[in-house]
Structures are given as structure tokens and as C-alpha cells.
C-alpha positions in Angstrom: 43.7 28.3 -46.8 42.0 31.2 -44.5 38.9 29.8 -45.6 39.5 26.1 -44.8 40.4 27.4 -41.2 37.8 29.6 -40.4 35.3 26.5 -42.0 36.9 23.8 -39.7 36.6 26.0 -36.9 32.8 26.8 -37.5 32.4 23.0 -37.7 34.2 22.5 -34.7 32.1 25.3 -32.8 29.2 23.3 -34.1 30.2 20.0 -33.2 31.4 20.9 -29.5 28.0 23.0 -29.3 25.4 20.3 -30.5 27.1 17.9 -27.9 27.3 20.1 -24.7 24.0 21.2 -25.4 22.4 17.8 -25.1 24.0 17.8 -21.6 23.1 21.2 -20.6 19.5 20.7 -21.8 18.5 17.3 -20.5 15.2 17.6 -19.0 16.0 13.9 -16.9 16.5 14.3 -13.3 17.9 11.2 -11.6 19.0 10.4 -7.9 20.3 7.1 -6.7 20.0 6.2 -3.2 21.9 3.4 -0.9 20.1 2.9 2.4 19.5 0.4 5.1 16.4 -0.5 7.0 17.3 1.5 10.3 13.6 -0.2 12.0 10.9 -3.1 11.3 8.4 -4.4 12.9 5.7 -7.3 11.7 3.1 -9.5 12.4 2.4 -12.5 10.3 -0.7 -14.0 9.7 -1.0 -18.2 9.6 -1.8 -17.7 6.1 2.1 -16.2 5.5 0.8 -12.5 5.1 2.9 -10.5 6.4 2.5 -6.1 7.5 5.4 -4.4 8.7 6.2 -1.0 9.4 9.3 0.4 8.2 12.3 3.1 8.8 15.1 3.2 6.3 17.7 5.2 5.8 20.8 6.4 3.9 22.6 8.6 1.5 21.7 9.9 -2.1 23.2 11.7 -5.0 21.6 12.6 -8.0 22.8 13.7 -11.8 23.1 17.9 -11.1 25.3 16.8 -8.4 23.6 17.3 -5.1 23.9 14.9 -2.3 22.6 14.5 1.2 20.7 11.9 3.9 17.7 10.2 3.5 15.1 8.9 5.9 11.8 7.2 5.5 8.8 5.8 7.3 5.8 3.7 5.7 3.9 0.6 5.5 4.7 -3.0 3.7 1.7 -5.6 2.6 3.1 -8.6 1.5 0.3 -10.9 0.2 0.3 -13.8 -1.2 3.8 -12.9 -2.8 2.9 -9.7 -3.7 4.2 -6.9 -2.4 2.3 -3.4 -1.7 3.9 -0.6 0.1 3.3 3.4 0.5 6.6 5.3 2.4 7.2 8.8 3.1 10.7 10.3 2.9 12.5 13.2 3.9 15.8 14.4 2.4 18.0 17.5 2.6 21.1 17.7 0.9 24.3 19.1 0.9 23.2 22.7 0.8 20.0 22.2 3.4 17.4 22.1 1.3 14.9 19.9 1.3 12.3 17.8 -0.2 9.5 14.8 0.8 8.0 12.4 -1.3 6.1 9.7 -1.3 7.2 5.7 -2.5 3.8 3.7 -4.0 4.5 0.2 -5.5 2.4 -3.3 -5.9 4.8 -5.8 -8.0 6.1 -8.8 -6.9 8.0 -9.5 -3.1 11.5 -8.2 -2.9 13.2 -5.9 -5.6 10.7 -4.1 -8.4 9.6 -1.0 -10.0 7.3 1.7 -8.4 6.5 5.3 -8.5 7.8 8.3 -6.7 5.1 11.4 -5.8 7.1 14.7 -4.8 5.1 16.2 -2.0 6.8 19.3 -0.9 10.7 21.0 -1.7 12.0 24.0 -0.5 14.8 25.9 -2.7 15.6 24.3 -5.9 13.2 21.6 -5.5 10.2 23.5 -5.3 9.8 22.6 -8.7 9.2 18.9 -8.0 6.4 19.2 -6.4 3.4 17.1 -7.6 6.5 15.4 -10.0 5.6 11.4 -10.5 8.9 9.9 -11.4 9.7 6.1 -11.7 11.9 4.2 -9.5 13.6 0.6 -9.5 15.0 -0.6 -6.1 17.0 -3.7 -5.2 17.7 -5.8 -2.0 21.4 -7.0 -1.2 23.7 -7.8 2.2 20.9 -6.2 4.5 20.9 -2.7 2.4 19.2 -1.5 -0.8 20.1 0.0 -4.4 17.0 2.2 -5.4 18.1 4.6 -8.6 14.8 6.9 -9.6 14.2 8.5 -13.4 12.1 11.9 -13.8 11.2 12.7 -17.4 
């Protein structure tokens, strides 16, 4: 009966161990941000091309649970449907530290996919730098969804 006990708590060990370690080990990195263009200006051409010049804003969180402002400045093409774009960002987070990066995407006008270039960190986020990560971002009621994956 010893035996059985001491086997079943081995297994457990090894169960509880193979499943925490998963968690503990997970090389992803995510951070989801809700923001709000803060400024916008435009100028749209007769053919329905549109530039603007951007300045969002807003709070972000990601999976080792660090949280803080965001704020951004860039540049929007949107041609013929299509929609270019190239914004710098600035965050710090709940422990001021921070990091800038920089938002590239071409896809279609209006939510899409892109990529996300870390540019500089201090602290923990040091280790970003020159990171490419992708990110998926989503217009609704005058704000934005954008959730970002790091492998």
C-alpha cells in the first residue's frame, strides 16, 4: 500500500509539473491594447485617396501581467481601398518602464493584420528590441481592439 502512495504521488508530481511548466516556459509574449484616435487630420484627393495623420491613444495589458498607457503618432495611405500605414508608439507601464515600436501594415481599409517592429525598451523590455511580432486590430464605436502575438 506504501508503494501505491508514494507511485500516485510521483504521478501526481509529474502531472502538476508537465502542466505548470508549459505556463512557466511559454516563449509567446502577447499585449492587447484598447485605444482611441486622440487626433486626425486628412486631405482627400478627387480620386477618393485619402492621407491622414494620426494620434491614438489608450491602455494596454499583456500576458506577464504588465499594464500601462499608450500613445502613437504616424501616417495612413488609403488607396484605392487599400490601406498602408507606418505609426510610432510609445508605452510605459505600470512600473515606468518603457518601450517604442513601430506599426507597418498594407491590407485592406479598416480592420487587418500587420507587423509590429520593437525599436527601443528600457528594463525588462530591452530584450524586445529589433522583435517583429504580428498584430490584428479592429475598428468599433469610435475606438479600436488591436491584440499583438510575439513567437
Amino acid at each position: 500500500m506504501r508503494r501505491y502512495n508514494l507511485s500516485m504521488k510521483f504521478l501526481i508530481y509529474i502531472i502538476f509539473f508537465l502542466l505548470t511548466s508549459q505556463y512557466l516556459f511559454a516563449k509567446e509574449y502577447s499585449l492587447e491594447w484598447y485605444g482611441e484616435l486622440k487626433h486626425s487630420q486628412s486631405i482627400e484627393f478627387p480620386s477618393n485617396n485619402i492621407y491622414k495623420i494620426i494620434n491614438s491613444y489608450g491602455y494596454w495589458e499583456d500576458n506577464k501581467g504588465n499594464y500601462g498607457k499608450l500613445n502613437c503618432l504616424g501616417w495612413v495611405k488609403n488607396i484605392k481601398n487599400n490601406e498602408m500605414l507606418e505609426v510610432s508608439c510609445e508605452a510605459s507601464d505600470n512600473e515606468e518602464e518603457e518601450f517604442w515600436f513601430i506599426l507597418n501594415r498594407n491590407s485592406e481599409k479598416g480592420a487587418g493584420v500587420g507587423k509590429t517592429k520593437y525599436i527601443e525598451g528600457t528594463g525588462k523590455y530591452k530584450k524586445f528590441i529589433g522583435k517583429i511580432c504580428t498584430y490584428a486590430i479592429n475598428y468599433s464605436q469610435g475606438g479600436f481592439f488591436y491584440k499583438q502575438v510575439c513567437n
